[in-house]
C-alpha positions in Angstrom: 110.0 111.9 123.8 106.9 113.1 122.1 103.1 112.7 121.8 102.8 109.8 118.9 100.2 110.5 116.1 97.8 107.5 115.4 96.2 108.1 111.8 92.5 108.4 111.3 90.8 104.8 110.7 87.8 103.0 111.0 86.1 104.0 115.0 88.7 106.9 114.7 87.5 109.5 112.1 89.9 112.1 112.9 93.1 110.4 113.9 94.2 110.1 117.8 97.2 111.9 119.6 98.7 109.9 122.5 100.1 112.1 125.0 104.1 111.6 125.4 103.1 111.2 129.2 101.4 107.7 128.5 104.3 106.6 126.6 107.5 105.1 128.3 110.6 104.0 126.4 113.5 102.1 128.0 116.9 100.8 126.2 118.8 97.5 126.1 121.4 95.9 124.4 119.5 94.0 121.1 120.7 90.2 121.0 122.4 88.5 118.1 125.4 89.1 116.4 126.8 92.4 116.6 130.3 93.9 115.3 132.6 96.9 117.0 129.2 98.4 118.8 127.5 95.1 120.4 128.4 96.0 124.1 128.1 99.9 123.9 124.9 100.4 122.0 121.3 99.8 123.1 119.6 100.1 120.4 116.6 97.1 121.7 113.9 99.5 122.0 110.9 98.8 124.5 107.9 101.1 124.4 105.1 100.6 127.4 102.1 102.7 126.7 99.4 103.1 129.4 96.0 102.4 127.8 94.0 103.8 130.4 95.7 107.5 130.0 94.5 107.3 125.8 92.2 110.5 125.3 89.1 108.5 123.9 85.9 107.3 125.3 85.3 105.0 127.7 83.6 102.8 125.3 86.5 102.9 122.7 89.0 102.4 126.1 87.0 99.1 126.5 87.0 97.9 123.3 90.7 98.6 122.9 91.6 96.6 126.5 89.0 94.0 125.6 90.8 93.2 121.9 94.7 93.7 123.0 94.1 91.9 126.1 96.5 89.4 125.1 99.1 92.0 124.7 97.9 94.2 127.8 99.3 93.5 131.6 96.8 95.9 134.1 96.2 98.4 131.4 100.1 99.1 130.1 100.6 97.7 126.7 104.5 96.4 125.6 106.3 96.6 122.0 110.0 95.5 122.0 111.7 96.6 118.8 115.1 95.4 117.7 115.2 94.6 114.3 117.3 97.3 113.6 120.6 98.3 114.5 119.8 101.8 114.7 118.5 102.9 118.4 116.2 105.2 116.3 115.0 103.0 113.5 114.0 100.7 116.6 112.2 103.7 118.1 110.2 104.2 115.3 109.3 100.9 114.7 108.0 100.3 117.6 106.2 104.0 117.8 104.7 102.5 114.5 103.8 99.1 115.6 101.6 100.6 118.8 100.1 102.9 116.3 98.9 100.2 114.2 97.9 98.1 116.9 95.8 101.0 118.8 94.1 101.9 115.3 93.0 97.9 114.8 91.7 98.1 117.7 89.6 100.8 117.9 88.1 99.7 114.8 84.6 98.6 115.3 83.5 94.9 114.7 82.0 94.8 111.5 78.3 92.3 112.1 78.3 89.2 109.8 76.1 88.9 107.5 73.8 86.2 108.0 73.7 83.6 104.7 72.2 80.3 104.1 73.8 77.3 102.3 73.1 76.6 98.6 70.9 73.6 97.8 73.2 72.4 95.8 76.1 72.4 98.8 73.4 70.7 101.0 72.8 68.0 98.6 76.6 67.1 98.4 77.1 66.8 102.2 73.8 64.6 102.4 75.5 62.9 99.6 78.8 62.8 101.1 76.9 62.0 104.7 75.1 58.8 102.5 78.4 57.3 101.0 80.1 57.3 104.0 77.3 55.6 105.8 77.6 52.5 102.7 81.0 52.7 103.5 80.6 51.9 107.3 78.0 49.1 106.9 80.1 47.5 104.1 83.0 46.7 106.9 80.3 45.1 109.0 80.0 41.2 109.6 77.1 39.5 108.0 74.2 38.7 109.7 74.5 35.2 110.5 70.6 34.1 110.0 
């Protein structure tokens, strides 16, 4: 197996080569129907790569375990592939999908911008807030006096 290539994105100017060290691949047999080759092909691909080997900063190695923490067990994150039949096609789907997954997450959080309600969108919720009030006092009892 080799190094996989992530492209160049947003926190990642010039692209990012994870060694083929980091990276383990096992094999299994992909569920569903299958035809002739179902019990001699495992084409279910499962690529483990170890975050904590990823040649980038320790910053950037924070920010990657602190968004894919969902996805991350210690710091080795899993992709199953099996879409495909071929063993291959899986491969490269899932070579892909940590790609994409390590560039999103290297991306740096973009601040919001701070913005204020229109007057005329606070005027229909004091509207809205006034109606429903009439609408709640309207079910009341009468005051017996």
């Amino acid at each position: 197996m080799d190094e996989l290539r992530v492209m160049p994105g947003p926190g990642i100017p010039h692209g990012l080569v994870i060694p083929a060290t980091a990276l383990t691949e096992q094999f299994s047999h992909a569920s569903g129907p299958g035809g002739q080759g179902v019990n001699t092909a495992d084409s279910r691909v499962q690529l483990s790569v170890d975050l904590a080997a990823l040649p980038v900063s320790d910053a950037q190695r924070e920010r990657v375990l602190a968004n894919l923490s969902s996805k991350v067990t210690d710091t080795t994150m899993t992709v199953v592939a099996a879409e495909h039949r071929s063993q291959l096609r899986n491969r490269i789907a899932a070579r892909e999908r940590v790609a994409l997954l390590i560039r999103d997450a290297l991306a740096p959080e973009t601040p919001r911008r701070a913005t204020r309600p229109t007057r005329s969108s606070q005027r229909r919720r004091l509207e809205a807030k006034r109606s429903r009030s009439e609408t709640k006092q309207n079910r009341r009892r009468p005051a017996s006096e």
